[in-house]
Wavefront OBJ file of the C-alpha trace (Angstrom):
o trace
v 94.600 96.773 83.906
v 91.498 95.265 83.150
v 88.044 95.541 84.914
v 84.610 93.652 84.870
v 81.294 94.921 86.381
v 80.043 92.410 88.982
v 76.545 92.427 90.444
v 77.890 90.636 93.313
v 81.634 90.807 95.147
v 82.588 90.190 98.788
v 79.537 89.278 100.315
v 77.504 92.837 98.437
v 75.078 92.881 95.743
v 74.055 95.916 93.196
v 70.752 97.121 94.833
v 71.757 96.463 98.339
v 70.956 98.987 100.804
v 74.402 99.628 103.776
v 75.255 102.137 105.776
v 78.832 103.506 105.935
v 80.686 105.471 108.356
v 84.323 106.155 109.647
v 85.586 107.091 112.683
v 87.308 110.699 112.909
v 90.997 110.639 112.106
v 93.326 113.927 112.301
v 95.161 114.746 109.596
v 97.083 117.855 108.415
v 96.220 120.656 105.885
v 98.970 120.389 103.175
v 97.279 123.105 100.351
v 94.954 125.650 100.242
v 93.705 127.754 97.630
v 90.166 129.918 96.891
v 88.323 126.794 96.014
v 90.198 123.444 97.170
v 92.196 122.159 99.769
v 94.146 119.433 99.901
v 95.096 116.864 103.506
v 97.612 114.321 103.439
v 95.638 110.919 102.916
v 96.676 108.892 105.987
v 95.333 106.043 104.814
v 97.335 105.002 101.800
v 100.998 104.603 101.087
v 102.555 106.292 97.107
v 103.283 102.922 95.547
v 106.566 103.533 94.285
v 106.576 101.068 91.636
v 103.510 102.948 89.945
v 103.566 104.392 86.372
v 100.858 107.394 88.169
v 102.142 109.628 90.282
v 99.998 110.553 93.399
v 101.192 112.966 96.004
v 99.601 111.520 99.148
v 97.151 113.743 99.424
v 93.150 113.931 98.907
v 91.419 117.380 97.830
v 88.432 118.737 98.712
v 85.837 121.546 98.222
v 86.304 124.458 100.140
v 83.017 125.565 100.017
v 81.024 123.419 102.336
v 77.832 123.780 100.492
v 79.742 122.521 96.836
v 78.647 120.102 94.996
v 81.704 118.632 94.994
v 80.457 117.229 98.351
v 78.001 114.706 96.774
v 80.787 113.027 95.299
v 82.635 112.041 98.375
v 81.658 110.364 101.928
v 84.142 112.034 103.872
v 83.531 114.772 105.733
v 86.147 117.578 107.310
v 85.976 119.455 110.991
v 86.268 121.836 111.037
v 84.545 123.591 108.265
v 86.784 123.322 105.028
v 86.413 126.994 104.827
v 88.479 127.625 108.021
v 91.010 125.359 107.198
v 94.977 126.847 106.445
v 97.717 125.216 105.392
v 99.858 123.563 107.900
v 97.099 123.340 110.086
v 95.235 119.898 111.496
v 91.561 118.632 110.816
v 89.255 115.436 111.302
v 88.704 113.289 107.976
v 85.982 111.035 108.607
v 82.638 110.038 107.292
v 79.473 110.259 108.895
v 77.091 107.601 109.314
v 75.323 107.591 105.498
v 72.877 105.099 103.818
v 73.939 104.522 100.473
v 72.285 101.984 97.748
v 75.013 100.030 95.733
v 75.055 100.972 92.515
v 78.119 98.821 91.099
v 80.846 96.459 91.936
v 84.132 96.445 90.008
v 86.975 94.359 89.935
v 90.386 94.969 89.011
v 91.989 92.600 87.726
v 95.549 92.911 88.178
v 94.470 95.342 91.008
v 94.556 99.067 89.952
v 97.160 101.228 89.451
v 96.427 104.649 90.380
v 99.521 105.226 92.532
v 98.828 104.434 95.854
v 99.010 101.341 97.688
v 97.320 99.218 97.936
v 96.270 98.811 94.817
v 92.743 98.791 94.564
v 91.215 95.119 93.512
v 87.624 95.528 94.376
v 85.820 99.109 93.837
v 81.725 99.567 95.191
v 79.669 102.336 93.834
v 77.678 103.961 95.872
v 74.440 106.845 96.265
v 73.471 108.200 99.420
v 69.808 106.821 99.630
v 68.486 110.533 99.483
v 70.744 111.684 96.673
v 69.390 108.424 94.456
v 67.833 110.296 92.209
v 70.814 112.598 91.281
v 72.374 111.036 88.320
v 75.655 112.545 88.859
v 75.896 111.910 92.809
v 78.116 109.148 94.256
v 81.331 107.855 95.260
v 83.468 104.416 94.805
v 84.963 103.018 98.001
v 87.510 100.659 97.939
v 86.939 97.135 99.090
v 90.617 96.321 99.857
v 91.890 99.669 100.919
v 93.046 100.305 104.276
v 90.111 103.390 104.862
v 88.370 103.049 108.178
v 84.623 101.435 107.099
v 82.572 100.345 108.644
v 79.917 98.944 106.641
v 76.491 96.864 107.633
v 73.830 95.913 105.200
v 70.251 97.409 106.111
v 68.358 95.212 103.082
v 69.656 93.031 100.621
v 68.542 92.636 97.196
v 70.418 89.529 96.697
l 1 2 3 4 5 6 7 8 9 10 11 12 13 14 15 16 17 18 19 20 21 22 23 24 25 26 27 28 29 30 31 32 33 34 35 36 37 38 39 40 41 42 43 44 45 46 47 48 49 50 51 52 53 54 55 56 57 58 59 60 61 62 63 64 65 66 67 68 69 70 71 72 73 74 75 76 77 78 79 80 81 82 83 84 85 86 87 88 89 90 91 92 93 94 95 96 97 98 99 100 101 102 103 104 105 106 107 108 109 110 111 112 113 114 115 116 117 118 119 120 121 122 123 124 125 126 127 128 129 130 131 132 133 134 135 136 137 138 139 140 141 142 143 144 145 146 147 148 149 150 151 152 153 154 155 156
């Protein structure tokens, strides 16, 4: 799998200014432990033809006020630190303004074990975390996650 940085993909550009947000989706708790917890991903399939396995599942901070939680749009209700195992919660993500920060493309689309394989990746910073060097999160382009994305300024 090879990859080249873009400055432009899909209609984005690096500097462009978006908002993001997802509608609310249950899900169920599958694991819980002192720090993380882990929901079943309903989003994505386990590609059985992958050479990574992936469980189906995404994992999060328990603590709500983690760092962790600058790495990833997605937000749980109810509070991650009331959630048990077998039990249901809302993944979704808020409405955020992010900068782009980078465009990738795969190229054959990734294999990380889930389908569908991943062929366009955007970095992105909320607008008020920009000047956190290690904040941010990738979304992908082609997935089958629930964004909804509109450009606020273009730098292209």
């Amino acid at each position: 799998m090879e990859s080249a940085k873009l400055t432009t993909a899909l209609g984005y550009a690096v500097g462009d200014r978006l908002t993001i947000f997802a509608e609310a989706f249950e899900t169920r708790v599958k694991r819980v432990n002192a720090r993380r917890l882990t929901v079943e991903w309903p989003w994505r399939e386990v590609d059985p033809d992958s050479e990574n396995l992936w469980d189906g599942t995404l994992g999060f901070a328990r603590d709500s006020d983690a760092y962790d939680w600058r790495n990833t749009p997605w937000r749980l209700e109810p509070n991650p630190e009331e959630l048990e195992p077998g039990g249901s919660c809302f993944v979704g993500v808020p409405m955020t303004e992010v900068i782009v920060t980078g465009i990738e493309k795969y190229d054959p689309p990734a294999d990380f074990g889930f389908l569908p394989r991943p062929e366009y990746v955007m970095e992105l910073v909320p607008k008020d975390l920009v000047d956190d060097g290690e904040a941010g999160y990738v979304i992908y382009l082609n997935g089958n996650e629930p964004f909804e994305i509109e450009k606020v300024e273009s730098l292209a």
